[in-house]
C-alpha positions as CSV (number, residue, x, y, z in Angstrom):
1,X,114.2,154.1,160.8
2,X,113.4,151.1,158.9
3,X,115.9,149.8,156.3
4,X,114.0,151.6,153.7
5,X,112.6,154.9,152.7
6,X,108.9,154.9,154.0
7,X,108.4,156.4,150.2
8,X,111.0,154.3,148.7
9,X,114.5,155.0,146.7
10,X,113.3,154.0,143.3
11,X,113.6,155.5,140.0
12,X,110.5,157.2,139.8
13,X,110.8,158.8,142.9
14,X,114.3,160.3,142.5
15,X,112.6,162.0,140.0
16,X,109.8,163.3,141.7
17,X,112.0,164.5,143.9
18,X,113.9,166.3,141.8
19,X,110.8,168.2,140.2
20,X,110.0,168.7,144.0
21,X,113.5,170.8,144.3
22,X,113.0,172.5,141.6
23,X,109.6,173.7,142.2
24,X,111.1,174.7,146.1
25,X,114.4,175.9,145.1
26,X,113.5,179.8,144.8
27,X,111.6,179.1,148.5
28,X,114.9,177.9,149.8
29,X,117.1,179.9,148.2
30,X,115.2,182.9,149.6
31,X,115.3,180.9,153.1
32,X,119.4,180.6,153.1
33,X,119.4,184.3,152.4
34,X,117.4,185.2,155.3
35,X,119.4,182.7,157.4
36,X,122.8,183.9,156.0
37,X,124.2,181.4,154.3
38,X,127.3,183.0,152.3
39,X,130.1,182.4,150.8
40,X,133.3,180.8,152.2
41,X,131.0,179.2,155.3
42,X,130.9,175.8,156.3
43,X,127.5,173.7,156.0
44,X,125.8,170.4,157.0
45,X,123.3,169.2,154.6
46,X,121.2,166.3,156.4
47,X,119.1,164.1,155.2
48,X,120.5,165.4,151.7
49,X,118.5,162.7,149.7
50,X,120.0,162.5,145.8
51,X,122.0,166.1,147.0
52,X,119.9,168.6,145.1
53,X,120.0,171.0,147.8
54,X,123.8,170.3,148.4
55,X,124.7,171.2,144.8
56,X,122.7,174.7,145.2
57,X,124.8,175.0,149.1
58,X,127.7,174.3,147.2
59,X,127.8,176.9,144.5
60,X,126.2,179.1,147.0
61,X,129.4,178.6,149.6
62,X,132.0,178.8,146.7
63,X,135.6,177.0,146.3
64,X,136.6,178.6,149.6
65,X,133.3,176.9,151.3
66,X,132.5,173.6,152.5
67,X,129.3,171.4,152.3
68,X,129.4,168.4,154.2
69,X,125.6,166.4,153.0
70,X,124.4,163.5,155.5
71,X,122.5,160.6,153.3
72,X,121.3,157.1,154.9
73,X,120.1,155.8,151.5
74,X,123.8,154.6,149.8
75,X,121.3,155.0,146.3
76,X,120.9,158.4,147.0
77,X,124.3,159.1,148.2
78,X,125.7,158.0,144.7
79,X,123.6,159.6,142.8
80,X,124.7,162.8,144.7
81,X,128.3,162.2,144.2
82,X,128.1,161.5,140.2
83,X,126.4,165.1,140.2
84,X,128.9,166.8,142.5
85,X,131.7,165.7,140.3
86,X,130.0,166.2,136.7
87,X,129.5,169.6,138.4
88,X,133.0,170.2,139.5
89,X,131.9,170.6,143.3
90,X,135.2,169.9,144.9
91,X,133.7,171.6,148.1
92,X,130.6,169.2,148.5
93,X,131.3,166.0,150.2
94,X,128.2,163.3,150.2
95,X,128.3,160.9,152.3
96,X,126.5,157.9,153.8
97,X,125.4,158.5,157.4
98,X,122.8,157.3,159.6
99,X,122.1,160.3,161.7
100,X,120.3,158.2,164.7
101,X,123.3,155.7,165.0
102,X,126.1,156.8,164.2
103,X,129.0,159.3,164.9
104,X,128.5,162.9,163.9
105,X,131.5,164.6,162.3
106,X,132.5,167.7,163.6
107,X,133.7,169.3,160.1
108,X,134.3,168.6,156.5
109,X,136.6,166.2,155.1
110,X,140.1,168.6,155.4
111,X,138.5,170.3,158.3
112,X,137.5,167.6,161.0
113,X,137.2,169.4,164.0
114,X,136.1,173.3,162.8
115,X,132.4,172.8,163.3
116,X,129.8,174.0,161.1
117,X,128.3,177.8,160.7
118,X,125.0,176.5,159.2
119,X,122.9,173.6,159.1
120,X,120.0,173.0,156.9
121,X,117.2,170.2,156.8
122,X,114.1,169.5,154.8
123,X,111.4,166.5,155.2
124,X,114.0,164.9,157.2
125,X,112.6,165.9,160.9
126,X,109.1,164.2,160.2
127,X,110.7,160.9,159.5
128,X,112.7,160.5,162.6
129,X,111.2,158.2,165.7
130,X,113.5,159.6,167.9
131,X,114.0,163.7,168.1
132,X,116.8,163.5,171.0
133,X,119.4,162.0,168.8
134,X,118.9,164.5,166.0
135,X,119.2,167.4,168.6
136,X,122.1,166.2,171.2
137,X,124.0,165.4,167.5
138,X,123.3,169.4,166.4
139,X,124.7,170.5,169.7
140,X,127.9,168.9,169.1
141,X,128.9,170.2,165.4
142,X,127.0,173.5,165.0
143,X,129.6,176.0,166.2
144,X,128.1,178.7,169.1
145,X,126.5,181.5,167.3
146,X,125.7,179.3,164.1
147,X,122.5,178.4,162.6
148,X,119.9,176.0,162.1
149,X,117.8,176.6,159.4
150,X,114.7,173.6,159.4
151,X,111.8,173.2,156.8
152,X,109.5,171.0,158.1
153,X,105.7,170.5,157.7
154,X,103.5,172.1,160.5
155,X,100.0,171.3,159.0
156,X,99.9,168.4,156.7
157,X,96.2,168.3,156.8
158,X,96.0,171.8,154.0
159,X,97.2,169.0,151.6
160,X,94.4,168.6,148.9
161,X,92.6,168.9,145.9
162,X,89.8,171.6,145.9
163,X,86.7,171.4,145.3
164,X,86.6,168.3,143.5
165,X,89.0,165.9,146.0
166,X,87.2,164.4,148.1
167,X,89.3,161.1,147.6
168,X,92.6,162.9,147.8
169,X,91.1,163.6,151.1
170,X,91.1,160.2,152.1
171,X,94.7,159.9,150.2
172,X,95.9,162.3,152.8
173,X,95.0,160.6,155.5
174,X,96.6,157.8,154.6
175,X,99.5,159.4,154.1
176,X,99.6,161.0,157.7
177,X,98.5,157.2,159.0
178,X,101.6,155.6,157.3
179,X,104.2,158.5,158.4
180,X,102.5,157.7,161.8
181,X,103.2,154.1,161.4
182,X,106.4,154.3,161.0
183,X,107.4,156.6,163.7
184,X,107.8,159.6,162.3
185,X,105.2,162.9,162.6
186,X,104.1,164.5,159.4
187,X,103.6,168.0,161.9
188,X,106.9,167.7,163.6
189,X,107.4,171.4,163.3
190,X,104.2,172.3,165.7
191,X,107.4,170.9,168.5
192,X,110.7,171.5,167.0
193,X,110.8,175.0,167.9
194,X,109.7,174.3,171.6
195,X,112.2,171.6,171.9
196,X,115.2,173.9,170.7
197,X,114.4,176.4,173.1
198,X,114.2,174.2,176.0
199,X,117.8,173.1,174.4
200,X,119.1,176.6,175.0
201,X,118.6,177.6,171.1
202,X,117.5,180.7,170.3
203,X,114.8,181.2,167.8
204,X,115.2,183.9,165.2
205,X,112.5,183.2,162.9
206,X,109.0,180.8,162.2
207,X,107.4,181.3,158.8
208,X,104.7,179.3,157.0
209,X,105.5,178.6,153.6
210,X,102.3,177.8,151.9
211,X,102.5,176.3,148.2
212,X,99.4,176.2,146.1
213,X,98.9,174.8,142.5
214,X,96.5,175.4,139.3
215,X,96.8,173.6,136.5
216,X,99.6,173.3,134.6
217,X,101.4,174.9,137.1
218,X,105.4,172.6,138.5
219,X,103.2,172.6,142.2
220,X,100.2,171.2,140.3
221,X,102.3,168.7,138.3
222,X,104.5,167.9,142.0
223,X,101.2,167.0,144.0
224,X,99.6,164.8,140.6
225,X,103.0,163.3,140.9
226,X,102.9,162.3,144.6
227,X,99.7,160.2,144.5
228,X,100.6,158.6,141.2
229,X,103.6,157.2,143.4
230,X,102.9,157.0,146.9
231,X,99.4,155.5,146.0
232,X,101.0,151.7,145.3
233,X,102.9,152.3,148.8
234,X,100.0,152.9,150.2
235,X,98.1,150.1,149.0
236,X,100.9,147.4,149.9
237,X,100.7,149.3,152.9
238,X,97.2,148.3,153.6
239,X,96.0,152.1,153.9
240,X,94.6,152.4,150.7
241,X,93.1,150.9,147.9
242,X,93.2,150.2,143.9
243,X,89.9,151.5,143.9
244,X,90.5,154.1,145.9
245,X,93.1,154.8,143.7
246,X,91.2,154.8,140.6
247,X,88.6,157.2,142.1
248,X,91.6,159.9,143.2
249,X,92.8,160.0,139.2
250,X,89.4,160.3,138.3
251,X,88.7,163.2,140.8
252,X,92.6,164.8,139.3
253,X,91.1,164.3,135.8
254,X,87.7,166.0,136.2
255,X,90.1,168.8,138.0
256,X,92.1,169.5,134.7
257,X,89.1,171.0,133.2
258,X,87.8,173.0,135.9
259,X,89.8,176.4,135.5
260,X,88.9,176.8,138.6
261,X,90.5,173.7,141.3
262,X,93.7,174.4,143.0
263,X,95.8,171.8,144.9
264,X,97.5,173.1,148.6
265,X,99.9,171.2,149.6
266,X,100.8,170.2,153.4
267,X,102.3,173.9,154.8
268,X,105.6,174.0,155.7
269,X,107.1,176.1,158.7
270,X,110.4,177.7,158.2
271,X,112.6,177.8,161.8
272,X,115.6,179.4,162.0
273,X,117.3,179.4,165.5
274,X,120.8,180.3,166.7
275,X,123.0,177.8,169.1
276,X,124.3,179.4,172.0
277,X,127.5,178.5,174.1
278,X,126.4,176.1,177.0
């Protein structure tokens, strides 16, 4: 992974990100139900981003739990850590870790060497060049019998803008292109399941999680949101143009009025699998 986020670590995207969580927070909150997350467990957060998720872990766990998050962006990483404390999360612990390089810690802070019971990801998976690192590193903290509980994209290509987006059509594929480009794989969960299982994993559970938007809907407002700011990356990328840029907001204008468009974004797969004693 390069030095920086393919979608970058600036303002604007913290805070799409953080209408992003809490557009999938009743999603994932459902998910770590069905996965039995609980009070009093331990839990790995990775790829944590700003540590929305790891706040909701952390109040899920309770003072007896732990919730160690993994974040390579130190931005992010703060930004987590001045929310954990205006919260009064004494059990999360954010911390800066590159999860490709270097050395995975086998429990929280004042438990080093218990393991975790549960692991969760999201949008992390489809950014990774290398898979082998990610999954030798889950073998060696997940204690046997705990979980992994991923969600990952599986069809990026249901992203768009119906029936008017014919642009944001275009705007997807240069989305996939530029994941591509940078090593990652915007359907890594069409193999993450395959992989574990070849790794001795169990899976429990693979459930697409399909998100659709009207307008004035949080999922509308979330995938308007992502071309306003992935659109400029794109263009310094090469992949994409002002004016195709221009045409996308016109196509999301004419949208507004038609009581009728929708937006779907990429579907995400829910896997849940179980690690087994070697």
């Amino acid at each position: 992974m390069g030095a920086d986020y393919i979608l970058g670590t600036h303002h604007q995207e913290l805070e799409r990100l953080r209408v992003q969580h809490d557009l999938w927070r009743p999603l994932c909150q459902t998910a770590w139900k069905r996965g039995g997350f609980a009070a009093g467990q331990r839990v790995l957060d990775l790829g944590a981003g700003p540590g929305f998720a790891a706040l909701d872990l952390a109040r899920l766990v309770g003072a007896q739990g732990r919730v160690l998050a993994l974040e390579r962006s130190p931005i992010y990483v703060a930004c987590g850590q001045e929310l954990a404390a205006a919260a009064g999360l004494s059990q999360l612990e954010l911390r800066q870790h590159d999860l490709l390089r270097d050395p995975w810690p086998q429990g929280p802070r004042d438990q080093p060497e218990a393991g975790f019971d549960r692991a969760w990801c999201r949008w992390l998976a489809m950014f990774l060049p290398e898979l082998e690192p990610w999954l030798q590193g889950l073998e060696q903290v997940i204690t046997p019998g705990g979980q992994l509980l991923v969600h990952e994209y599986g069809h990026w290509d249901s992203f768009g803008l119906h029936p008017h987006g014919h642009a944001i059509a275009r705007f997807g594929a240069a989305c996939q292109q530029s994941f591509r480009a940078a090593g990652g794989d915007p359907d890594v969960n069409r193999r993450l399941p395959s992989l574990l299982a070849a790794r001795g994993w169990r899976i429990e559970a693979l459930q697409p999680l399909p998100v659709l938007g009207v307008a004035g809907s949080m999922a509308w407002a979330w995938m308007e949101d992502f071309v306003a700011v992935y659109g400029p990356q794109l263009i310094a990328l090469g992949l994409w143009s002002a004016a195709d840029q221009a045409e996308a907001e016109a196509e999301i204008s004419a949208s507004r009025h038609d009581s009728g468009s929708f937006w779907m974004a990429p579907t995400l797969l829910e896997l849940r699998a179980t690690r087994w004693a070697p």
